[in-house]
C-alpha positions as CSV (number, residue, x, y, z in Angstrom):
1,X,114.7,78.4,126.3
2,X,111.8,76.3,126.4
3,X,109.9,78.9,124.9
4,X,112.0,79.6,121.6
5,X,111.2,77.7,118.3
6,X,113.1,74.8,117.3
7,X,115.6,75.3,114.2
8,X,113.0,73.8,111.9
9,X,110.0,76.0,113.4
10,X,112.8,79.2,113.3
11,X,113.7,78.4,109.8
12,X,110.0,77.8,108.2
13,X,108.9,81.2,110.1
14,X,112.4,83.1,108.8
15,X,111.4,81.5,105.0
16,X,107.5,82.5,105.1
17,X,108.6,86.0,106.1
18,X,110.9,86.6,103.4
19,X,108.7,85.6,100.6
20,X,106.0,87.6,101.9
21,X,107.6,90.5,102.2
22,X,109.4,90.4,99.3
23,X,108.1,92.6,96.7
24,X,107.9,92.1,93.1
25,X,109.9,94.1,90.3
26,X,106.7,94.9,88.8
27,X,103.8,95.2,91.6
28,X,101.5,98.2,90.9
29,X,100.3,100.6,94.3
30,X,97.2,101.6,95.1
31,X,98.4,105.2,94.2
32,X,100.0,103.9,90.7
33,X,97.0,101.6,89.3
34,X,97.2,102.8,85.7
35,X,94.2,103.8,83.8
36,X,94.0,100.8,81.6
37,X,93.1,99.0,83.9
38,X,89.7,100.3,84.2
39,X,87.4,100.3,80.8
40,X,83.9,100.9,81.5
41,X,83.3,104.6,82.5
42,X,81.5,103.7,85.7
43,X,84.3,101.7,87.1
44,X,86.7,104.5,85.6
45,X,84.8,107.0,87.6
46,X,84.4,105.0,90.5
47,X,87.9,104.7,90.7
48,X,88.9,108.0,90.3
49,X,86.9,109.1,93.2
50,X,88.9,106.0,95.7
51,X,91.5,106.9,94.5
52,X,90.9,110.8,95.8
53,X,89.4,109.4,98.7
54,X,93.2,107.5,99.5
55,X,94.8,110.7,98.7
56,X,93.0,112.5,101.2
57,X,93.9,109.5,104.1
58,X,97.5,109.6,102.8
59,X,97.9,113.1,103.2
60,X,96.4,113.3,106.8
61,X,98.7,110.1,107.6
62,X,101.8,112.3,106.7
63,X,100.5,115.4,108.6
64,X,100.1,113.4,112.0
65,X,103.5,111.4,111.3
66,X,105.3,115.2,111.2
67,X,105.5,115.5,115.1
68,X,106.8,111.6,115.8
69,X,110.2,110.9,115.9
70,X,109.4,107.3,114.0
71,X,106.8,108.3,111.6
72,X,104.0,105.7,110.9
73,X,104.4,104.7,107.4
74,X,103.2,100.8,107.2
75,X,99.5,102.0,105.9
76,X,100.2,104.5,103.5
77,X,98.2,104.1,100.5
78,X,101.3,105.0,98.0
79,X,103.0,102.0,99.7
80,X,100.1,99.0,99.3
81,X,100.3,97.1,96.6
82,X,96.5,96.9,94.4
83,X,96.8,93.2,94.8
84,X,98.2,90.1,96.5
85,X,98.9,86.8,94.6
C-alpha cells in the first residue's frame, strides 16, 4: 500500500489525464489539415508531399496491424491531431 498514491496525488493524476486526452469538437488531424491553411505555394507543395509521405506510413501501419489480434493504432497519422494547445 505504501506504494499507491495518496487520494490527492490519485485525483490530480485522474484530472491531468482526462483533460489531456480529451479531444476537442473541432481539432484538425494530420490527414484532415485543410488547404487554407497553407498560402504560399512552397509551403503548399511542401505539404502536399508530408502529407503523401504520412499516407505511405499509415498504410504500412495498417498492413502490419492485419496479423495482430490488438492492432497498433496509437500512431496513426489519421488519428494525431496537427497541433497541441
Amino acid at each position: 500500500m505504501a506504494a499507491l498514491p495518496n487520494r490527492k496525488q490519485a485525483t490530480t493524476q485522474a484530472a491531468c489525464t482526462r483533460v489531456l486526452a480529451a479531444k476537442s469538437v473541432d481539432e484538425i488531424y494530420l490527414m484532415e489539415t485543410p488547404s487554407w491553411m497553407f498560402t504560399e505555394e512552397k509551403a503548399k507543395a511542401t505539404f502536399t508531399k508530408f502529407s503523401k509521405r504520412l499516407r505511405g506510413i499509415e498504410k504500412e501501419m495498417v498492413e502490419r496491424n492485419k496479423g495482430l489480434n490488438v492492432p497498433y493504432t496509437v500512431l496513426l497519422p489519421s488519428h494525431m491531431p496537427a497541433g497541441i494547445s
